[in-house]
C-alpha positions in Angstrom: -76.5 6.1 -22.4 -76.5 5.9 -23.5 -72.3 5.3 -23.7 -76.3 6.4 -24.8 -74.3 8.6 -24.2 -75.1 7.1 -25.6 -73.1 5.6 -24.1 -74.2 3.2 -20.9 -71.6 3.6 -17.8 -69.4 1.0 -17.9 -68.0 -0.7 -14.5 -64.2 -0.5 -14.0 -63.5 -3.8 -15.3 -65.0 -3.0 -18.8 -63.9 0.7 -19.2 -60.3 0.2 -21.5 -58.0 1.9 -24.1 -58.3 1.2 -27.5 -55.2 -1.0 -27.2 -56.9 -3.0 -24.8 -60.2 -3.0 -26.7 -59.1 -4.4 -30.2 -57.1 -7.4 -27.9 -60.3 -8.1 -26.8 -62.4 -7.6 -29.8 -60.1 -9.7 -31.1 -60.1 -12.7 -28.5 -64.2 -12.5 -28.6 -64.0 -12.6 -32.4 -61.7 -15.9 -32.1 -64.5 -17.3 -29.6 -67.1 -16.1 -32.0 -65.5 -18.3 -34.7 -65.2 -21.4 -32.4 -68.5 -21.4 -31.7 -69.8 -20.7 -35.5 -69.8 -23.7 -38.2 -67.0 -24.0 -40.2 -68.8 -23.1 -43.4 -69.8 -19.9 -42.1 -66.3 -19.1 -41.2 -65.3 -19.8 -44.8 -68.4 -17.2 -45.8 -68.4 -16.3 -49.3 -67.7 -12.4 -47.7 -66.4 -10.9 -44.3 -67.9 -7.5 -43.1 -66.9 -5.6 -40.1 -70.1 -4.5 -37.5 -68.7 -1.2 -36.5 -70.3 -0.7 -33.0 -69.5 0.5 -29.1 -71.5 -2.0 -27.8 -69.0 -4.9 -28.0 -67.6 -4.1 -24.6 -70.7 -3.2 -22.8 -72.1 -6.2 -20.4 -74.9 -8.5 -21.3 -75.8 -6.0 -24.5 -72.3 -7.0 -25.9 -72.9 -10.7 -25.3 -76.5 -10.5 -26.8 -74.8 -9.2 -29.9 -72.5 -12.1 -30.2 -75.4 -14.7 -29.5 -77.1 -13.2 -32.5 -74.3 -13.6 -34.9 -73.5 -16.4 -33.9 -77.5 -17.6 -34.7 -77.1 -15.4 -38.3 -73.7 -17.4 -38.8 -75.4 -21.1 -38.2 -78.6 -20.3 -40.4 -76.5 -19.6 -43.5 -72.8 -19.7 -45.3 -72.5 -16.6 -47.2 -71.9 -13.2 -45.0 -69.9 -13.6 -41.9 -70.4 -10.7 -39.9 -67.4 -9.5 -37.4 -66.7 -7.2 -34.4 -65.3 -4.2 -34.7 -65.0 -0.3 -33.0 -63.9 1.0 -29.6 -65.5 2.1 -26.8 -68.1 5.0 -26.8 -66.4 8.2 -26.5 -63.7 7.1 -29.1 -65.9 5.1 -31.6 -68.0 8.9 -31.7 -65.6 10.6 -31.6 -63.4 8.8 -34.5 -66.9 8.8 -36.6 -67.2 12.5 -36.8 -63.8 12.8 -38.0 -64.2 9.9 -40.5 -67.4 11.7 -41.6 -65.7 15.1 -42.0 -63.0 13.7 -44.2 -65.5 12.3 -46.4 -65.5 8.6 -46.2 -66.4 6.3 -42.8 -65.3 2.8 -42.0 -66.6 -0.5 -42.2 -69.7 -1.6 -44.3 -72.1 -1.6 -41.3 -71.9 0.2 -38.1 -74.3 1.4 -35.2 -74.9 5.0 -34.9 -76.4 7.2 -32.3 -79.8 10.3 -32.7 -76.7 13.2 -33.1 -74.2 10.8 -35.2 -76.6 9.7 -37.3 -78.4 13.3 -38.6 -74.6 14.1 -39.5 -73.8 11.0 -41.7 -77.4 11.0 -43.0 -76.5 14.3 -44.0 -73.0 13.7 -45.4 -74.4 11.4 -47.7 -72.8 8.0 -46.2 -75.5 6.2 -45.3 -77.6 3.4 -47.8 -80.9 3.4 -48.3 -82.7 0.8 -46.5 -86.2 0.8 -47.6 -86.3 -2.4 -50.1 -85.8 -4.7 -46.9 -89.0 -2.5 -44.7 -91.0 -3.3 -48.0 -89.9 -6.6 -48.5 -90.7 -7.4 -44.4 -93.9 -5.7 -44.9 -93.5 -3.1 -41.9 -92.9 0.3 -44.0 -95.6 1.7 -42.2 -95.1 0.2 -38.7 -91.8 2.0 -37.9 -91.9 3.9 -35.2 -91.9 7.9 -35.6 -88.7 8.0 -34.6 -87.5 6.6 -38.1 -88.7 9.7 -39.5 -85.5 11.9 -39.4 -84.0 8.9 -41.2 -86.0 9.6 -44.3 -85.1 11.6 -47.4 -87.3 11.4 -50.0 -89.5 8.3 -48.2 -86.6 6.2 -48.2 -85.4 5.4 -44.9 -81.6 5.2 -44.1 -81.3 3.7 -41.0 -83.1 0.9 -39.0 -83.8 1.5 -34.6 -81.4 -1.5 -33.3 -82.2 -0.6 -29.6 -84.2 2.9 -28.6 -83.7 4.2 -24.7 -85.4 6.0 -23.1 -84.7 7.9 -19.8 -86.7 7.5 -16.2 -85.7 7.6 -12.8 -84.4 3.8 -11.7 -83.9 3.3 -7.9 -82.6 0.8 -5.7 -86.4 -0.3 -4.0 -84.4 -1.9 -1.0 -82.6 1.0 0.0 -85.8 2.8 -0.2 -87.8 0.7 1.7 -84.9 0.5 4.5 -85.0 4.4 5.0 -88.5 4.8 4.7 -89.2 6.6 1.5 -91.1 6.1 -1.7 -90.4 6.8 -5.2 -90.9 10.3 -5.5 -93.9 12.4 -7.5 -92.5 16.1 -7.8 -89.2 18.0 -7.6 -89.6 18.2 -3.9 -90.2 14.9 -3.1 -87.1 13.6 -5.1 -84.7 16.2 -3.1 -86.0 15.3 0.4 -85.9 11.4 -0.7 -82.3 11.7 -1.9 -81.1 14.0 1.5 -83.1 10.8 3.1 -81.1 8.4 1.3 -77.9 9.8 1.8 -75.5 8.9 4.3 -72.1 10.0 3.0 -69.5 8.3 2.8 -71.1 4.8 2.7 -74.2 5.7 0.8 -75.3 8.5 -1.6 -78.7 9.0 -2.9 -78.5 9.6 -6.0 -75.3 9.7 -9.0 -74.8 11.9 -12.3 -71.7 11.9 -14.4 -70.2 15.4 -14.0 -66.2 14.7 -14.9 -65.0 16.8 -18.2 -62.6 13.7 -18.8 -66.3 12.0 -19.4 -67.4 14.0 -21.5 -69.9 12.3 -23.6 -71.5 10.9 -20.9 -71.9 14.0 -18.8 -73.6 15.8 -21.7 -75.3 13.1 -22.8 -77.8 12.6 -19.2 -77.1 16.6 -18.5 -79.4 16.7 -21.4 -82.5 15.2 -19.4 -82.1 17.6 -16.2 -83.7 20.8 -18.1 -86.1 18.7 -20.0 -87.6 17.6 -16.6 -89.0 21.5 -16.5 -90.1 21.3 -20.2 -86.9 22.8 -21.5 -84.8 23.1 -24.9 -81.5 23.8 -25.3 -81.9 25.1 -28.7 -84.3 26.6 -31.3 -83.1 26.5 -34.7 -79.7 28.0 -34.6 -80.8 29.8 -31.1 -79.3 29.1 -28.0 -81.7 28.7 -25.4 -79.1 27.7 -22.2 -79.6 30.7 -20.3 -83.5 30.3 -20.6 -85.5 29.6 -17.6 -86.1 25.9 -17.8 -82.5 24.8 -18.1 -81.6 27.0 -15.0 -84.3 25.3 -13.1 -82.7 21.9 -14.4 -78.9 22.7 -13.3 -80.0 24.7 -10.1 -81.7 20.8 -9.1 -78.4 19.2 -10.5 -76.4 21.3 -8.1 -78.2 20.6 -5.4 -78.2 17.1 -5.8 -74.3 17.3 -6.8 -74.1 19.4 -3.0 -76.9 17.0 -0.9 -76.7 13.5 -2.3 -73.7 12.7 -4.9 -70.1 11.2 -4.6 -68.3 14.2 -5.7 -65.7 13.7 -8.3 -66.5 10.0 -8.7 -66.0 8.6 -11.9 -68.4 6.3 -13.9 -66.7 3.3 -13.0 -66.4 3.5 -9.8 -70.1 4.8 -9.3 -71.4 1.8 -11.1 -69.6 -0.5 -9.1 -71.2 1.5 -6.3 -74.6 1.2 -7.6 -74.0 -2.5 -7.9 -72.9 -2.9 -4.1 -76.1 -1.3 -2.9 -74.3 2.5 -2.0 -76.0 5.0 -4.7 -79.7 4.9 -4.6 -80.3 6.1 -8.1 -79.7 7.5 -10.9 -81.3 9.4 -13.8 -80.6 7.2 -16.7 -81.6 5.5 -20.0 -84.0 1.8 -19.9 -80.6 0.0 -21.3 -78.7 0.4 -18.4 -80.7 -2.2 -16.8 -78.8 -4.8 -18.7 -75.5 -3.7 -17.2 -76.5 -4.5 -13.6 -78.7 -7.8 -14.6 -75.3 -8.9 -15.1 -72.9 -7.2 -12.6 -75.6 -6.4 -9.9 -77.3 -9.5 -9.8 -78.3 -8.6 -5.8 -79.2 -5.3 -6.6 -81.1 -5.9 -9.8 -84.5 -7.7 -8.1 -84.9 -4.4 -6.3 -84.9 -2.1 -9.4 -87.8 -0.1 -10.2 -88.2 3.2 -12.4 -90.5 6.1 -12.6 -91.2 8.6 -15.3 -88.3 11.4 -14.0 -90.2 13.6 -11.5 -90.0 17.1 -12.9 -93.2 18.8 -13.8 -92.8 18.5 -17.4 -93.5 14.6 -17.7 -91.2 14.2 -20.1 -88.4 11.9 -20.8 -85.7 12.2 -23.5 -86.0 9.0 -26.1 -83.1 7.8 -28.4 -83.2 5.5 -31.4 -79.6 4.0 -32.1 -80.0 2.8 -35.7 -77.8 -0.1 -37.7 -77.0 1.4 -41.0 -75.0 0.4 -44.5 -72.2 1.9 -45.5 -73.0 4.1 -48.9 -69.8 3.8 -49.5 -69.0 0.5 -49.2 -68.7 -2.0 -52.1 -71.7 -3.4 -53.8 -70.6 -6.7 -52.6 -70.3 -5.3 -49.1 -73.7 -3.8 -49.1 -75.5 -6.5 -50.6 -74.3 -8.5 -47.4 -74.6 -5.8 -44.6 -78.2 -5.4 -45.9 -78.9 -9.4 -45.9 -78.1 -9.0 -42.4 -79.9 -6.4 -41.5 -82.9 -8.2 -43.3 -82.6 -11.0 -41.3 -81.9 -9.1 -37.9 -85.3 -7.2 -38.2 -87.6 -10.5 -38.9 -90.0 -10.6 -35.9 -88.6 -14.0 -34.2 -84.9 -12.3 -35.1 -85.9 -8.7 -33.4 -87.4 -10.2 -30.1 -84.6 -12.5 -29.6 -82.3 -9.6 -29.7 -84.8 -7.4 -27.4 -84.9 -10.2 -24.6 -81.2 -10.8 -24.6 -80.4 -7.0 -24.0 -84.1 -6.3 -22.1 -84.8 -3.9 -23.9 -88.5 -2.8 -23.5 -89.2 -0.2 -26.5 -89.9 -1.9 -29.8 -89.3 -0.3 -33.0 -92.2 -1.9 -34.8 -95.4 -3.9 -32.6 -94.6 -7.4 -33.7 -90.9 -6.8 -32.7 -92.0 -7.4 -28.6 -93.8 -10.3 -27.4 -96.5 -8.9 -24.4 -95.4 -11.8 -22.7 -92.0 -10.8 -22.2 -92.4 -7.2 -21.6 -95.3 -7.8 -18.7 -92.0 -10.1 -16.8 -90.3 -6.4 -17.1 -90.6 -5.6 -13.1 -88.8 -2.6 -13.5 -89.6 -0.8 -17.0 -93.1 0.9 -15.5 -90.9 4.0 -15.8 -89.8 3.4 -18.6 -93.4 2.8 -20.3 -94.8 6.0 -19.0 -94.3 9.8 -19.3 -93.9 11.7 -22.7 -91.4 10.8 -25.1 -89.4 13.6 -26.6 -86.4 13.3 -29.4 -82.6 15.0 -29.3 -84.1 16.4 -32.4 -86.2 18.7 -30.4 -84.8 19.6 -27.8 -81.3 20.6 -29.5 -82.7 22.4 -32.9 -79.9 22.3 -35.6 -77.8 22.0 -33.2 -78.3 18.4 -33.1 -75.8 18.4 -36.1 -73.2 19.7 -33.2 -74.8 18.2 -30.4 -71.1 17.4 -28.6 -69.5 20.5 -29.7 -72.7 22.9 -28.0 -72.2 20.5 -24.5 -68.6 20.8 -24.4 -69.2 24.7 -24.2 -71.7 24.0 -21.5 -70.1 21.8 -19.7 -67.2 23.8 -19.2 -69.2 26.6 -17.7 -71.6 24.1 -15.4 -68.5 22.5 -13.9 -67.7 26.4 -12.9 -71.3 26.0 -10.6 -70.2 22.7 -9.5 -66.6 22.8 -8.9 -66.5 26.8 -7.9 -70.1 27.4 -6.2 -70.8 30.2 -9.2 -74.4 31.0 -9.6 -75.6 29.0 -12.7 -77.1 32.2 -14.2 -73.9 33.8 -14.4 -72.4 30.6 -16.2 -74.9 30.2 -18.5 -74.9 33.5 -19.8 -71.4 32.7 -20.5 -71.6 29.6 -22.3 -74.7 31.5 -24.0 -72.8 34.0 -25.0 -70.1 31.7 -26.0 -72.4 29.1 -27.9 -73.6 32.4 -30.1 -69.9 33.1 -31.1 -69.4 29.7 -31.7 -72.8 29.2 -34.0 -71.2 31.6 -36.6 -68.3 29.2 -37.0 -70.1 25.6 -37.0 -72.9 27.2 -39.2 -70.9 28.6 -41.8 -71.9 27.1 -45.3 -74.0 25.5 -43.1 -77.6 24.3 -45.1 -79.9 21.7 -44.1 
């Protein structure tokens, strides 16, 4: 994902520079205003939606569709694309936020980004539209770390949540089921692969993908109840995460495409040659539109590790605080209008999304159509939050250092207990500097 990670994994055709991106943002914001009544294109005020989902297929659309519904239902805010891809729109929002000041008046956010610009101070409160709606006390828990004193800064535009989706075809042709336990899932992805036409299963594990290899890395040592961090502790060389990258590394040696790039594996995944893949419920929407034959034959499961547990992200909209009072006023009538109930499951059908952030925000009908969210709807849910302690606040710094060590395992056969008490060692070196001054 998720890009969460967040970020989703793009296919080839959507993965671009920034160059590239803002031509396109560009030529979609043109359509956008083709489509949109004159009146709202002469809106009283202009605001920029700062976001990584533009270029991501079907969610990106679903998006437009829904400002272009905001646009035709009233003439005052006109609401327009803006950001760059995943790893570049994070990674120019933590600098924005370290020098003090972020761009554009409304922007999506992720579970690590947001903690930091909650933190800094840049986001708006958002509680008088949850108490004008009337579903203050519906949110979903996960709003809770958007709080400071009972005012909530930030509103869930689309929470994912990981499970294990599969390819039901490819199953069914080699005579497996959808594994139970740890063992069943290696035997069934040996089973399913058939190297070089098919693989059994696909992981991002590049370090020029950064953000996307940390970002599902993440899920492996939850999978045996894991954290990667108490507090300001460490925990990578603790048993759990072992457990999770000794099974990484032996699905990276029996059933991956070694040193394939997202891209590429996507298309893979589309063309029926990777059997599955640990990853977040919003993915989905990337192959009902690219993998239109493969996407009848998805099905999840809760990720079959003993713990039960699957990691769960809310991606918030929020208002820039610093943003004029003009600017705010109209991100926030937005917003308003985005999270009425008809509004909400509009948006939730166009990107299938299957995790609501308040009940009346999913129709039953919809979700039971869902043929391949039973996954998804299972298991135990657990937050970044706790499973990175305050290191959430440097979640990409703390897997940078652990990635670089795991590729070590994966790229150099070294024992993962050896690596991790490197990057363990190395993460407690580094704690001193990110935690300096450092309160919560």
């Amino acid at each position: 994902m998720n890009r969460p990670g967040n970020g989703l994994l793009l296919p080839r055709s959507m993965s671009m520079g920034r160059r590239d991106f803002l031509k396109r943002t560009a030529a979609a914001g043109f359509a956008a205003a083709l489509a949109t009544p004159a009146i709202a294109q002469n809106a009283k005020i202009r605001i920029p939606l700062v976001s990584w989902m533009w270029n991501e297929p079907g969610r990106g659309d679903a998006w437009r569709a829904m400002l272009a519904k905001f646009h035709a239902e009233q003439s005052d805010v006109f609401v327009e694309e803006a950001g760059a891809p995943f790893n570049e729109f994070n990674n120019n929002m933590l600098i924005q936020s370290q020098s003090g000041k972020v761009n554009g008046a409304l922007f999506h956010t992720t579970p690590d980004l947001v903690v930091r610009l909650l933190r800094g101070g840049h986001l708006e409160p958002l509680q008088d539209i949850v108490d004008k709606l009337g579903i203050g006390d519906k949110l979903s828990a996960a709003h809770d770390h958007l709080r400071v004193d009972g005012k909530v800064h930030g509103l869930d535009i689309v929470t994912v949540k990981f499970g294990l989706l599969y390819n039901s075809e490819l199953f069914d042709k080699a005579g497996v089921g959808a594994p139970s336990s740890v063992e069943e899932w290696v035997q069934t992805t040996t089973a399913l692969t058939k190297a070089p036409d098919q693989f059994g299963i696909y992981s991002p594990h590049l370090m020029s993908e950064p953000g996307d290899f940390w970002f599902i890395l993440q899920q492996w040592a939850v999978m045996f109840d894991g954290k990667w961090a108490e507090g300001r502790t460490p925990l990578v060389n603790s048993e759990p995460v072992i457990e999770g990258l000794k099974l990484f590394k032996k699905m990276y040696d029996n059933g991956m495409p070694k040193g394939t790039d997202i891209a590429t594996a996507n298309q893979m995944y589309a063309n029926g040659r990777i059997a599955q893949q640990l990853i977040v419920s919003a993915a989905v929407n990337i192959w009902s539109t690219t993998g239109p034959d493969i996407y009848k034959s998805l099905r999840s499961v809760v990720p079959p590790g003993p713990s039960a547990k699957a990691i769960t992200r809310i991606h918030p909209i929020c208002v820039n605080a610093h943003a004029s009072d003009d600017e705010k006023a109209a991100a926030k009538s937005f917003v308003e209008w985005l999270y009425k109930p008809e509004n909400y499951q509009e948006l939730m059908e166009r990107c299938l999304d299957v995790v609501p952030p308040y009940p009346e925000a999913i129709r039953k009908e919809y979700l039971d159509q869902q043929f391949w969210a039973d996954g998804y709807l299972k298991g135990e849910a657990i937050t970044p939050l706790e499973i990175m302690g305050d290191y959430i606040f440097f979640n990409q710094e703390f897997g940078n250092i652990v990635m670089d060590k795991f590729s070590e395992v994966l790229v150099a056969d070294r024992p993962v207990e050896d690596a991790m008490a490197d990057a363990q060692q190395n993460l407690e070196r580094a704690s001193e500097r990110l935690f300096d001054g450092f309160t919560l």
